[in-house]
PDB file as gemmi writes it, atoms N, CA and C in Angstrom:
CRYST1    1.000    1.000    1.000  90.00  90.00  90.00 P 1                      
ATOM      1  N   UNK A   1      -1.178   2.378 -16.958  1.00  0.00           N  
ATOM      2  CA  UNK A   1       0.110   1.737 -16.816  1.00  0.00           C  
ATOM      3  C   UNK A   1       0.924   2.437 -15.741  1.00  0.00           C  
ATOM      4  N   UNK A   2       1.935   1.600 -14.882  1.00  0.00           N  
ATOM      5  CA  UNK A   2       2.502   2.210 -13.915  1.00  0.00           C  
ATOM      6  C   UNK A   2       3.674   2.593 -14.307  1.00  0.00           C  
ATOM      7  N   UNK A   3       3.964   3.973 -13.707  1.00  0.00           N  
ATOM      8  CA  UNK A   3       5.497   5.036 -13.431  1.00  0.00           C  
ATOM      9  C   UNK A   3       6.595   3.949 -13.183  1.00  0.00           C  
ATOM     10  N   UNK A   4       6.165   2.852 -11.918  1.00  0.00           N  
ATOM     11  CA  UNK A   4       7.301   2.864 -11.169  1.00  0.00           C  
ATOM     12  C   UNK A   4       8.148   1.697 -11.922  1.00  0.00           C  
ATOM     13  N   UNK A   5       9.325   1.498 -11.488  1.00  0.00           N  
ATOM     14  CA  UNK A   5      10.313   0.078 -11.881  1.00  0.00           C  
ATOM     15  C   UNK A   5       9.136  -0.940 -11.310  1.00  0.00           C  
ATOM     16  N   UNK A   6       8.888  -1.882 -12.247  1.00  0.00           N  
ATOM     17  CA  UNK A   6       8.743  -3.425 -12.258  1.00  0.00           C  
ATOM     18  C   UNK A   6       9.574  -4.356 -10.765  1.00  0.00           C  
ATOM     19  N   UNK A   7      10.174  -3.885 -10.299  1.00  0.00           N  
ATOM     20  CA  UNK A   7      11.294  -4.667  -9.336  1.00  0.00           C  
ATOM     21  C   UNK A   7      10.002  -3.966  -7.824  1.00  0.00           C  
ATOM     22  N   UNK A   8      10.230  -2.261  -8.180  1.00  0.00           N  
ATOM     23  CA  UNK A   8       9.425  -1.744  -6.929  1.00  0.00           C  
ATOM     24  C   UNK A   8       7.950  -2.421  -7.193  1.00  0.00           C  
ATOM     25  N   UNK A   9       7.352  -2.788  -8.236  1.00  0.00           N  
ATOM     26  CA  UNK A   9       6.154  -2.689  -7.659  1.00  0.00           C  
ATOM     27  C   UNK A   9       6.114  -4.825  -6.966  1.00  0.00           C  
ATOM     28  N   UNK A  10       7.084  -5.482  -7.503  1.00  0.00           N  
ATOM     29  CA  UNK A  10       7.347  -6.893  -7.108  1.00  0.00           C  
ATOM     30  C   UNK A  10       7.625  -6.677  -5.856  1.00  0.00           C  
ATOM     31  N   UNK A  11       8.460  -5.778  -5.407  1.00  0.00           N  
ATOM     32  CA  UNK A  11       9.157  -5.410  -3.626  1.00  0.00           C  
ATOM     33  C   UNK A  11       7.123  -5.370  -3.114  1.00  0.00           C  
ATOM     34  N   UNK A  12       6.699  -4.058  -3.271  1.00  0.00           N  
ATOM     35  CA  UNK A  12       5.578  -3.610  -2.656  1.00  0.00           C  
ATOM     36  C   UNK A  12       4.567  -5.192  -2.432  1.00  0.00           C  
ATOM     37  N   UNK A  13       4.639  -5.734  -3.740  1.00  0.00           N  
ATOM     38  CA  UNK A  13       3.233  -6.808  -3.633  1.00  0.00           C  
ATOM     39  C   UNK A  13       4.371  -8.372  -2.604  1.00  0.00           C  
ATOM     40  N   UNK A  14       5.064  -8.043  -2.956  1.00  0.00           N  
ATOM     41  CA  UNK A  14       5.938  -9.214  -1.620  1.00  0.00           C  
ATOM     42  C   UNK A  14       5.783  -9.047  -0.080  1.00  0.00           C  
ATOM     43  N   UNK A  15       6.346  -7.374   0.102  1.00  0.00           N  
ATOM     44  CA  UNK A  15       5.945  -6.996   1.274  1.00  0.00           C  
ATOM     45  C   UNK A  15       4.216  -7.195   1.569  1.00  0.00           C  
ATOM     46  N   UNK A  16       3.696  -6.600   1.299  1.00  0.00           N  
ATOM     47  CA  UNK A  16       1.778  -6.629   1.188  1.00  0.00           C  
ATOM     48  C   UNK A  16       1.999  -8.254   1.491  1.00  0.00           C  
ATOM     49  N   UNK A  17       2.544  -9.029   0.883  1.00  0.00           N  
ATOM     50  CA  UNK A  17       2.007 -10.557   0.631  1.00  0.00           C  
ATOM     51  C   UNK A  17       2.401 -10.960   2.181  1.00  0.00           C  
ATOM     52  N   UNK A  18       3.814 -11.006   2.394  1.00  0.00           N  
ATOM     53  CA  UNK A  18       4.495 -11.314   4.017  1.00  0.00           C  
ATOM     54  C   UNK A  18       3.723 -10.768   5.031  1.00  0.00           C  
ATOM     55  N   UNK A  19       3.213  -9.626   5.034  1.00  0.00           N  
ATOM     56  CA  UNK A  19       2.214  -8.993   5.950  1.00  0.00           C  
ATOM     57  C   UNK A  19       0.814  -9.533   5.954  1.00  0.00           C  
ATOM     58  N   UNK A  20       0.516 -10.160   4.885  1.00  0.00           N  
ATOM     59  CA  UNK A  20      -0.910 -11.176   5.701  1.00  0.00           C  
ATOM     60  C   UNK A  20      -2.257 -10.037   5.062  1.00  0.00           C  
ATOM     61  N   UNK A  21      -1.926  -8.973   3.636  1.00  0.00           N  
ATOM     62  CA  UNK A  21      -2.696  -8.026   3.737  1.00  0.00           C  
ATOM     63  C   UNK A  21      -3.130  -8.339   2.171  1.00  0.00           C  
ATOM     64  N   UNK A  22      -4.539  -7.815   2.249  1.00  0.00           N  
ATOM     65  CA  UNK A  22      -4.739  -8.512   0.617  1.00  0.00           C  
ATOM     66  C   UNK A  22      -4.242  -7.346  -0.304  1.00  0.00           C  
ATOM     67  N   UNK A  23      -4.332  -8.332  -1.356  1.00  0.00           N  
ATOM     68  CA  UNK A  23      -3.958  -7.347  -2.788  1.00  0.00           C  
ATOM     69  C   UNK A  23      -4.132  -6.200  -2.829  1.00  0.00           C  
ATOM     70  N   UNK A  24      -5.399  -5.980  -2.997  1.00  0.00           N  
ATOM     71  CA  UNK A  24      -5.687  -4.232  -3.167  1.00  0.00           C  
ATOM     72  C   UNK A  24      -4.956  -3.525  -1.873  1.00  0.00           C  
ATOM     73  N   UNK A  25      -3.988  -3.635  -0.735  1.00  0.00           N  
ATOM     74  CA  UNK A  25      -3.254  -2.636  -0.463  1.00  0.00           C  
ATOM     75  C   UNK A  25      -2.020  -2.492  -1.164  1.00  0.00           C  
ATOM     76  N   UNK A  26      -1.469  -3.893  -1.850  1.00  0.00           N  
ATOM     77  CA  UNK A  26      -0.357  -3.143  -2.948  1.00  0.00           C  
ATOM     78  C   UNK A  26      -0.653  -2.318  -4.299  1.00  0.00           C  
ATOM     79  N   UNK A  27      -2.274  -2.594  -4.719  1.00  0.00           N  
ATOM     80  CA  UNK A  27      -2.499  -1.926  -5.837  1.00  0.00           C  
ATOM     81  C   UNK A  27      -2.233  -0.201  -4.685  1.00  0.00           C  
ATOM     82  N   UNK A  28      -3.119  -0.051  -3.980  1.00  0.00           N  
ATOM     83  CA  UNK A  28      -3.850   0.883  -3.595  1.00  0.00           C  
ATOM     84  C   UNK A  28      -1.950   2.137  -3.009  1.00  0.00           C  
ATOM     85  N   UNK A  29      -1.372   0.805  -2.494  1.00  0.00           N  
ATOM     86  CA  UNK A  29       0.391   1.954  -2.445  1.00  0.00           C  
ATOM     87  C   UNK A  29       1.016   2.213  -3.884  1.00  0.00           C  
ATOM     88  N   UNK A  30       0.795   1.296  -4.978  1.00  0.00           N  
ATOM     89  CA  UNK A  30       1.009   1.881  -6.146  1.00  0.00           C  
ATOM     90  C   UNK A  30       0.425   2.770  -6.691  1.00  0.00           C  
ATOM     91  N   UNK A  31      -0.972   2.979  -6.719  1.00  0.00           N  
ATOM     92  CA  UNK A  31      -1.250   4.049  -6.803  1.00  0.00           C  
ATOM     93  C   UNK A  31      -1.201   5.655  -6.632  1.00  0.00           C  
ATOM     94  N   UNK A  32      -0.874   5.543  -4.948  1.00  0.00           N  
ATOM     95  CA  UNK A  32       0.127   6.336  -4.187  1.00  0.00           C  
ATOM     96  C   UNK A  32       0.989   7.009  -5.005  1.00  0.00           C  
ATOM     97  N   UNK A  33       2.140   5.395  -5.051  1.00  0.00           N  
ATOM     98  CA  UNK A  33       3.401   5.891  -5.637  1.00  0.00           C  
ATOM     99  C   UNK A  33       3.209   6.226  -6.487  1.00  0.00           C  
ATOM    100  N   UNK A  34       2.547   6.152  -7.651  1.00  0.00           N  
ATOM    101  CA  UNK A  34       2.316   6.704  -9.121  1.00  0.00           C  
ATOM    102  C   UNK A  34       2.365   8.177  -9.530  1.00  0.00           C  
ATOM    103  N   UNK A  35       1.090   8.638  -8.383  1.00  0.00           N  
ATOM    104  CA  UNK A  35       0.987  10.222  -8.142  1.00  0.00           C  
ATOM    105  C   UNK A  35       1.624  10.804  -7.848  1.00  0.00           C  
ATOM    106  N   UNK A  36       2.471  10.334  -6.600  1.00  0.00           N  
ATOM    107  CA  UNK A  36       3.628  11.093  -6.053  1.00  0.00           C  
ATOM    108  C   UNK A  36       4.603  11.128  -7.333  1.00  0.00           C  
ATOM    109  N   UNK A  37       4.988  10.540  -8.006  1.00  0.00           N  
ATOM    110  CA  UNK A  37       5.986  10.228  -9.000  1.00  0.00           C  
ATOM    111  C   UNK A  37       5.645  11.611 -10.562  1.00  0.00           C  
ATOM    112  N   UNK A  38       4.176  11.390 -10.634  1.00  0.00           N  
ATOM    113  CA  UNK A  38       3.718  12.180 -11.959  1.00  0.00           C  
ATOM    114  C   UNK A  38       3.517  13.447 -12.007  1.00  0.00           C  
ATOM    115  N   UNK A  39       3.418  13.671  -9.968  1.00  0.00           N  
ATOM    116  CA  UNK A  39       2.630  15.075  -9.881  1.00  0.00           C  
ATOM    117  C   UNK A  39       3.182  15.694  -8.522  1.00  0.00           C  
ATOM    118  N   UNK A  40       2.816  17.044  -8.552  1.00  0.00           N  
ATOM    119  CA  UNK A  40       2.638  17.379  -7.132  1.00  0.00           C  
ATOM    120  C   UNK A  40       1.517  17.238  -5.913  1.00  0.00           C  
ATOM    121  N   UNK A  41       1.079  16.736  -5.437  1.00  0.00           N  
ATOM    122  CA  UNK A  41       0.342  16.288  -4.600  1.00  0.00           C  
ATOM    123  C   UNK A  41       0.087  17.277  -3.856  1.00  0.00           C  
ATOM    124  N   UNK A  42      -1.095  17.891  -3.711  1.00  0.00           N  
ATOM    125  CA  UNK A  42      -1.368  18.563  -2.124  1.00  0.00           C  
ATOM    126  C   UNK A  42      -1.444  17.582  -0.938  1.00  0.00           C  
ATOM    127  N   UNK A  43      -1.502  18.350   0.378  1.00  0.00           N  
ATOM    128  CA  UNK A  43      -1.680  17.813   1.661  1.00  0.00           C  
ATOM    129  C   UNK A  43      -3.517  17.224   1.863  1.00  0.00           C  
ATOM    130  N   UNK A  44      -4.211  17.564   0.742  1.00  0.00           N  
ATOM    131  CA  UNK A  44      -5.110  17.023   0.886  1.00  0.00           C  
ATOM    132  C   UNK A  44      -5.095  15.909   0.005  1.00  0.00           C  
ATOM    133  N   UNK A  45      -4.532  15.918  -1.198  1.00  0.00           N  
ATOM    134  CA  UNK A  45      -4.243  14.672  -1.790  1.00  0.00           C  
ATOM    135  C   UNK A  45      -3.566  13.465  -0.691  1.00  0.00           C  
ATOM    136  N   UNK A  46      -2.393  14.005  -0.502  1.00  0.00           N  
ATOM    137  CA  UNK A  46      -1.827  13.303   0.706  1.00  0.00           C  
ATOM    138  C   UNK A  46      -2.284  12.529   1.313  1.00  0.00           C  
ATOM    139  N   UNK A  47      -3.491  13.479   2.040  1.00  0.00           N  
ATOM    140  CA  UNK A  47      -4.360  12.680   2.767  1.00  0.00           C  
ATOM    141  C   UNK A  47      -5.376  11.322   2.444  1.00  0.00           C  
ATOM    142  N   UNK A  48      -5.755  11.740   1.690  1.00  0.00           N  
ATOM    143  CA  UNK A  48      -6.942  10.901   0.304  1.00  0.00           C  
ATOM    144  C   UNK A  48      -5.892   9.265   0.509  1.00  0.00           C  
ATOM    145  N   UNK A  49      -4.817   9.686  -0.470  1.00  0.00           N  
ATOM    146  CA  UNK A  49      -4.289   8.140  -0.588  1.00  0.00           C  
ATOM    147  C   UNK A  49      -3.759   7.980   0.801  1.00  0.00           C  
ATOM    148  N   UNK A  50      -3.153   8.209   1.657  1.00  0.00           N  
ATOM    149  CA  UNK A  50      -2.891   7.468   2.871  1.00  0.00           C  
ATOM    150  C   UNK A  50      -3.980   6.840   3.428  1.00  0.00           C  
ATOM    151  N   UNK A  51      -5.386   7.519   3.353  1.00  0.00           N  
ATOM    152  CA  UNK A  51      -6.396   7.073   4.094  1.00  0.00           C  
ATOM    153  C   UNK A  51      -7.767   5.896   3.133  1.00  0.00           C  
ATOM    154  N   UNK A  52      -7.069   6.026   2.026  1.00  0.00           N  
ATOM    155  CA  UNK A  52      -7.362   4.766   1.045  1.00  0.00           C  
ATOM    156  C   UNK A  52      -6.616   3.593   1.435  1.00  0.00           C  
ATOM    157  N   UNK A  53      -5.382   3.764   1.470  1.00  0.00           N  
ATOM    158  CA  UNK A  53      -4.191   2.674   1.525  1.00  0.00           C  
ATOM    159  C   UNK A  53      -4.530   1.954   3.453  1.00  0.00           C  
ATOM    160  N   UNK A  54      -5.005   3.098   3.765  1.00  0.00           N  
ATOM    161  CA  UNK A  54      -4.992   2.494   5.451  1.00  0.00           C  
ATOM    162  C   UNK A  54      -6.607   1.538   5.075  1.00  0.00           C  
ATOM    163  N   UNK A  55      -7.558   2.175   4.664  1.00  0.00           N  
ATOM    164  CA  UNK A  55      -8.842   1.540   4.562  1.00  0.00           C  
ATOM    165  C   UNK A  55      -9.151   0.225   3.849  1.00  0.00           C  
ATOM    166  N   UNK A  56      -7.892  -0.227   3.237  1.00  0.00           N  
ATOM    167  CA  UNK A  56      -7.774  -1.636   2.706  1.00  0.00           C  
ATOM    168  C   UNK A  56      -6.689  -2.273   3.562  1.00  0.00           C  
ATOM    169  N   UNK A  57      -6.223  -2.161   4.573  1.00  0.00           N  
ATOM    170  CA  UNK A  57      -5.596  -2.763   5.466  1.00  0.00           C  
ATOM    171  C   UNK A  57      -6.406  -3.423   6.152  1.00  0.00           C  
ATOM    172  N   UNK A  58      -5.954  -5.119   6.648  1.00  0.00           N  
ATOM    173  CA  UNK A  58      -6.715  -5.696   7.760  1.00  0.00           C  
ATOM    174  C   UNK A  58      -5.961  -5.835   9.160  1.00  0.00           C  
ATOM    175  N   UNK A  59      -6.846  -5.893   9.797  1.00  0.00           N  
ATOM    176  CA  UNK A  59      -6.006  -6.018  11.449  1.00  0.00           C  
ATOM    177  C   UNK A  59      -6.138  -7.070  12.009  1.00  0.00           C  
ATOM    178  N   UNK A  60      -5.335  -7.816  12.745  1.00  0.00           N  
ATOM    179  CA  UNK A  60      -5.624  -9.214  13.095  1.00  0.00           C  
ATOM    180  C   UNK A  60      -6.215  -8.194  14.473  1.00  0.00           C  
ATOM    181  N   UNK A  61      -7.849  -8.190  15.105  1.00  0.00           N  
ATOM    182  CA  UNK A  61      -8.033  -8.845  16.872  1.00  0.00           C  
ATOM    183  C   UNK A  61      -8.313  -9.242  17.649  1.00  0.00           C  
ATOM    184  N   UNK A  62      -8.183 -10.867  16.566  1.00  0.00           N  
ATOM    185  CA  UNK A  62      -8.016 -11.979  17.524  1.00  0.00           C  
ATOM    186  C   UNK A  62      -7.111 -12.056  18.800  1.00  0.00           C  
ATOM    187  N   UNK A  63      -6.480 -11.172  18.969  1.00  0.00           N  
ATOM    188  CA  UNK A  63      -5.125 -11.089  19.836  1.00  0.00           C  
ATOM    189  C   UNK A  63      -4.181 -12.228  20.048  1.00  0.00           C  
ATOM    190  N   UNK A  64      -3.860 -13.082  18.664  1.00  0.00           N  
ATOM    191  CA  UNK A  64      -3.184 -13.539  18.509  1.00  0.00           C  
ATOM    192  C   UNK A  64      -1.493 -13.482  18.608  1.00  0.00           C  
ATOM    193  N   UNK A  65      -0.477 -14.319  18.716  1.00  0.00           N  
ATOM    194  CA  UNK A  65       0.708 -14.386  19.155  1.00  0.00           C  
ATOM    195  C   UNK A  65       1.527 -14.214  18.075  1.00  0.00           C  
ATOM    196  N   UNK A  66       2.586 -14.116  17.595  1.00  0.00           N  
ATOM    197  CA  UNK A  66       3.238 -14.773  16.428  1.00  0.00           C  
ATOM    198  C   UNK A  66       4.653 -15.460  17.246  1.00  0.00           C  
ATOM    199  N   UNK A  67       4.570 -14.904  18.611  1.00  0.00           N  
ATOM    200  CA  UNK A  67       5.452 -15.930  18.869  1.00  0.00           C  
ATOM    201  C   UNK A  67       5.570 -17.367  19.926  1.00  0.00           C  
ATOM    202  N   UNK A  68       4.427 -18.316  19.029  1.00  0.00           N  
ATOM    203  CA  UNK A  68       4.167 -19.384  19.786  1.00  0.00           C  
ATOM    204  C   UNK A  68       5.213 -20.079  19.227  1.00  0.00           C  
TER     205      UNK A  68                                                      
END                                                                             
């Protein structure tokens, strides 16, 4: 079960959603946030979830426009 307010984790999966990025990067920043919230984190922890959270990110390069 998650730490954070119900409102933050609706903000996180809205943002994720507007950005065009699938689900598992809002699970994968809640997760994040969870730890940061329960614990102290080392700089290698640190590292771990930033580079989880980046590894479920997609990149558009098609080199598409958004402002046609």
């Amino acid at each position: 079960m998650s730490s954070l307010d119900r409102e933050v984790i609706k903000a996180i999966q809205e943002a994720v959603s507007e950005a065009e990025q699938p689900p598992k990067v809002a699970k994968r920043i809640e997760a994040w946030l969870n730890a940061m919230s329960t614990s102290e984190l080392s700089a290698s922890d640190e590292q771990e979830y930033l580079e989880n959270v980046r590894s479920a990110i997609t990149v558009n390069i098609a080199g598409g426009s958004d402002e046609d």
